[in-house]
N, C-alpha and C positions, 0 to 999 in steps of 0.2 A: 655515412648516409645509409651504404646498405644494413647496418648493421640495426641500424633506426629504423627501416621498414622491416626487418626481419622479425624486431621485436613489438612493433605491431602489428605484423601479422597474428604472431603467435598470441598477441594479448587478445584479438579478436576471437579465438578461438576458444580462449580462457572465456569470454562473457559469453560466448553460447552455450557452453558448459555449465555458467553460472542461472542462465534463462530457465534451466530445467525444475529449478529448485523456486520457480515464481509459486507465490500462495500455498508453499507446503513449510517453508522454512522458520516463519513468526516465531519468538520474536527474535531471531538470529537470520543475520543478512545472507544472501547469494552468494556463494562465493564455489569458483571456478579454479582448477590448477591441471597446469601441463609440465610435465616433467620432458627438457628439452636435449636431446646425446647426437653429434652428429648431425643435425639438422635431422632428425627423428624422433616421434614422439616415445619416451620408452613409459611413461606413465601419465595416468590424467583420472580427475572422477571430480566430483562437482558436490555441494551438501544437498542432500536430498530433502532431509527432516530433522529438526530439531532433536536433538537428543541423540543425532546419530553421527557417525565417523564426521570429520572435515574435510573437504576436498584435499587437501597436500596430503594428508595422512593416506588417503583412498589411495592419489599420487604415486604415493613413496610406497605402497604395498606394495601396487603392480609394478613397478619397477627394480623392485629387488637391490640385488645389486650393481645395477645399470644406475642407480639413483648418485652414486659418485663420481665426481667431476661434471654432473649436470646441470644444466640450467631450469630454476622452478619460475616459472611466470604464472603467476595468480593477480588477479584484479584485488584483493583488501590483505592487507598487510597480515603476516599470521599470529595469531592470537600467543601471549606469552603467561597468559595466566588459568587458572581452575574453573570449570563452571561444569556444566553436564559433562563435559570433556575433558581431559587432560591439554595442558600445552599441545601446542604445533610446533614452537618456534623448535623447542630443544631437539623434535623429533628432525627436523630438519638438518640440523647441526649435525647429529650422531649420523644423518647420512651423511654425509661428508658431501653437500650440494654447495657446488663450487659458485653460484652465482645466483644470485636472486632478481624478477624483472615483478616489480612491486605497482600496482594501476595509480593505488592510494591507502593516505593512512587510516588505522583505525579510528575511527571519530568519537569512539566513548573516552570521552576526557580522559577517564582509571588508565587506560589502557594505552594510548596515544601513542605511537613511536618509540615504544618500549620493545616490541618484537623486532623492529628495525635494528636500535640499537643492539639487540642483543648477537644477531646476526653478523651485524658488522665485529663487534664485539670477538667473536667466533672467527675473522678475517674473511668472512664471507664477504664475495663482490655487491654492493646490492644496489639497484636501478630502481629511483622512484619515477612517478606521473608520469606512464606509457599510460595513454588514451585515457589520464586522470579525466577529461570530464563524462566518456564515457561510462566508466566504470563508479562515477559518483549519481549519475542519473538512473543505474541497473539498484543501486541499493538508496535512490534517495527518501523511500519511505523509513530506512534504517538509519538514516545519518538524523530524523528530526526525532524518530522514538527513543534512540540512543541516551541521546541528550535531554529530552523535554521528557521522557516517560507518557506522550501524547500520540496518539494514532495519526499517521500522516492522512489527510482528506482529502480524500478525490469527492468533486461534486460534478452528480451524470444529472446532462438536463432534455430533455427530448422536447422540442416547439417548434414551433409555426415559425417564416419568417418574418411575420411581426409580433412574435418573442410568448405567444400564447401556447399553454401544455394542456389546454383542454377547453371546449366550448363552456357557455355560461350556467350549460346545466350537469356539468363533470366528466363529460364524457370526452376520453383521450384515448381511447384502444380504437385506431391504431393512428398515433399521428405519424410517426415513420414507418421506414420500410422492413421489410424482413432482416434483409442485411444488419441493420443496424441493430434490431434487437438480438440477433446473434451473439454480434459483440459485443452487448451488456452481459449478454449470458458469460461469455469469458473472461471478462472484468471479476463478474463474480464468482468467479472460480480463481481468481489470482488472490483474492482480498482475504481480510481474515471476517473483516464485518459489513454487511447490509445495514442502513438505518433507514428507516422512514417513519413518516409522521403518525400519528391515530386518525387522521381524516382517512388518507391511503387506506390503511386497514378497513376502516367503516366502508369508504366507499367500494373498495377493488376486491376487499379480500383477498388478498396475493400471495402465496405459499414463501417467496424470495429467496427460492433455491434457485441450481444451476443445474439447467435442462442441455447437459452434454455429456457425453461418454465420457466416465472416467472422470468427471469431474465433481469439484468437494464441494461442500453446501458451509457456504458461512456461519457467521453467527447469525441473525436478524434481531435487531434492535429498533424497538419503537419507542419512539418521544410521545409519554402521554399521563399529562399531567394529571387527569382524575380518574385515571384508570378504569377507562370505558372501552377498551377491547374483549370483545365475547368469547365467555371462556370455550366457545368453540370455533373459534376463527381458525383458518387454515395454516395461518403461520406452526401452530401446534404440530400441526401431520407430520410425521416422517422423525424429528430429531428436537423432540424441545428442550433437550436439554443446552439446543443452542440457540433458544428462546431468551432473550433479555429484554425486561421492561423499564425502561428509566420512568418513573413518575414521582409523585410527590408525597408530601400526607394528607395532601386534598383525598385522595385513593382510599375506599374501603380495605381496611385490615382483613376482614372476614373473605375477602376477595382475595386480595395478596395470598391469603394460606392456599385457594384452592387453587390459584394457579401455579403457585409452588408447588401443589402437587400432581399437577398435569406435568408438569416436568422442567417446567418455565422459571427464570430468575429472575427476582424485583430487586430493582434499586433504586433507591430515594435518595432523590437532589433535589434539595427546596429552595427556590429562590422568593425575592420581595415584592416581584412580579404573579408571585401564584405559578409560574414556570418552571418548566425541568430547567434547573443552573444548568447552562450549556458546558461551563466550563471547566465544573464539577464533574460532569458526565465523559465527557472526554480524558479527564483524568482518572475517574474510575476503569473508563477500559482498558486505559492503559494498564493501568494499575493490574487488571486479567490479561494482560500480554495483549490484545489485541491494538497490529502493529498498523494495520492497512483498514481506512473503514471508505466503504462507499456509500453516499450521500443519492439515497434515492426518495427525496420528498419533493412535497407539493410544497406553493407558493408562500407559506410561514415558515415551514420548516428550513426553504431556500435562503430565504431574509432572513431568519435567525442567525444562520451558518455565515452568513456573509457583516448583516450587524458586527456579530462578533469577530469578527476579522478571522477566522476557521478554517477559510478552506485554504486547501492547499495548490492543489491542481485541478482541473475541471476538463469535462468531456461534452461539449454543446454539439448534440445531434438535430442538425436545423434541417427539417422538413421543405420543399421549395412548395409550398401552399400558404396562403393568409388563410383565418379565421373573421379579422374584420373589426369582431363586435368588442366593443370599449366595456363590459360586462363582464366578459372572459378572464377567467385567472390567468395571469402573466408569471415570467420565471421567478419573479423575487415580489415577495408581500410583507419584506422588512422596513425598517425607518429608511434605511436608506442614506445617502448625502445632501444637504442644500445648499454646497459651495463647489464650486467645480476644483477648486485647488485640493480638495479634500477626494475627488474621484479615486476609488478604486483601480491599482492600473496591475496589469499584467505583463506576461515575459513571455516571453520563447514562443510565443500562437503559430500554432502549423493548422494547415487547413487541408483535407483531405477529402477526396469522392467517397460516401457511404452509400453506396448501390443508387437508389435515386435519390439520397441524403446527404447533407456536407457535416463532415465531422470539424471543428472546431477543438482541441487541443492543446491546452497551454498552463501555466501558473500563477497565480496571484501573489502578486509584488507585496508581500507583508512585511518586510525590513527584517524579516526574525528568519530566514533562510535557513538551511540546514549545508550541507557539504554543495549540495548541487547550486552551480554556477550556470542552470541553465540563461541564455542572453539570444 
């Protein structure tokens, strides 16, 4: 038993390690290692950014020759093959690291329990699922793009609590409170993409950076099927080259060049509907490594994402005021369901104070799950 809390303790330690690395890491997951001697830490570092060292490797620097007859405890199993990086597994080995405390496996099918084996392989001790469900909820955007090559979805929805994001003539600045838009600002600094609709644009004009210190400005992504965004809108300012347009060939070409030379990227996804294919566009960002998108539209764009059964996880920031009027755009302006066995259901809902806002928190029950066993 103590030896089971010792090694949760230490896995704990390993996921804050891993926390540091939120919204810099795309498209390569979190990952956290402590190198354990003595009941002493003699090494630890965490992945900061893609293309750069691995946490166990950073690990095994700092601890030199301390790194023999240690214990590594890392929350994802260590990688056994080439990519930006060289292996971990083997670097592991050649320290003569006597015991491994593993959270969980690698979820890219290629790769699966191959660094395990090799380890054990090597007569290393090695300990799987300490705090496996935690350390599957720190990379659950990792475990669906792994596999599906599709950016995991968070959808942010800010309303009234009778479920309206803006009076009947658009006006929504500000339905919540400060609190609350703070924490979208941090969102958007975790994520890799912003999307919203072309109505948003039209109406708000919204630049859809992250207004905090030190923090990274996404992609921003707008759904807009006939490519009626002004080639001076404010999304432009600052970085467009992490400007993307999903539209169609409804869209003027002669348009298309000149925002490509504003600095902006177009991509065309045609569907039978006259719509950006939702599901085309989704694979396209993937297909640009973007691992994390946040879903920040209005009432078509919300019912699209939900139609098409897309979102993943959701962030409902419920305002304690009504609006009232049966006129007003509500959170979702999809088809929808008209059988209740068919309802849309969700998992894991935590409810939370937002300054004078309730945050609503949870994911949508899709049957297509990734690693995370949120319940």
């Amino acid at each position: 038993m103590k030896s089971v809390m010792a090694d949760e303790a230490w896995m704990k330690q390993v996921l804050r390690l891993a926390e540091k690395g939120r919204g810099r890491t795309s498209p390569n997951p979190m990952v956290g290692a402590v190198l354990v001697k003595g009941d002493k830490i003699v090494g630890k570092g965490y992945h900061a950014k893609a293309g750069e060292s691995h946490a166990e490797i950073l690990a095994l620097e700092q601890a030199g020759e301390s790194a023999r007859g240690s214990t590594l405890y890392i929350n994802l199993e260590p990688c056994s093959h080439y990519g930006k990086t060289p292996p971990c597994t083997p670097r592991v080995i050649e320290a003569q690291v006597k015991r491994v405390v593993i959270g969980m496996k690698d979820p890219n099918p290629q790769v699966k329990g191959r660094g395990i084996h090799r380890l054990r392989k090597a007569g290393i001790d090695v300990q799987m699922g300490v705090l496996e469900r935690e350390c599957q909820r720190v990379n659950e955007a990792f475990c669906k793009y792994i596999v599906k090559k599709e950016p995991f979805v968070i959808l942010k929805v800010a309303s009234t609590l009778d479920g309206k994001i803006a009076t009947r003539n658009g006006i929504s600045k500000w339905i919540t409170g400060e609190v609350s838009r703070r924490f979208v600002h941090r969102l958007r600094d975790q994520v890799d993409g912003v999307l919203v609709g072309i109505g948003t644009i039209l109406k708000d004009d919204p630049m859809l950076t992250t207004r905090i210190e030190g923090g990274h400005d996404p992609y921003r992504i707008v759904l807009d099927s006939r490519l009626r965004i002004p080639e001076r809108a404010r999304i432009f300012d600052g970085s467009p080259s992490r400007v993307i347009i999903a539209t169609t060939k409804k869209g003027s070409k002669e348009k298309m060049e000149r925002l490509k030379k504003r600095g902006g990227q177009i991509l065309v996804f045609d569907s039978e509907e006259g719509k950006v294919n939702l599901k085309a566009c989704l694979k396209g960002l993937g297909n640009m490594g973007i691992m994390t998108l946040l879903v920040e539209g209005g009432s078509r764009v919300n019912g699209s994402f939900l139609d098409e059964r897309a979102v993943d996880k959701f962030y409902f920031f419920l305002s304690p005021k009504w609006i009232g009027d049966p006129e007003a755009p509500g959170i979702f302006g999809g088809n929808g369901v008209r059988d209740l066995e068919k309802m849309i259901k969700t998992r894991g809902v935590r409810v939370r104070k937002m300054g004078e806002d309730f945050l609503l928190e949870g994911y949508v029950q899709t049957g297509r799950e990734g690693c995370s066993q949120e319940s």
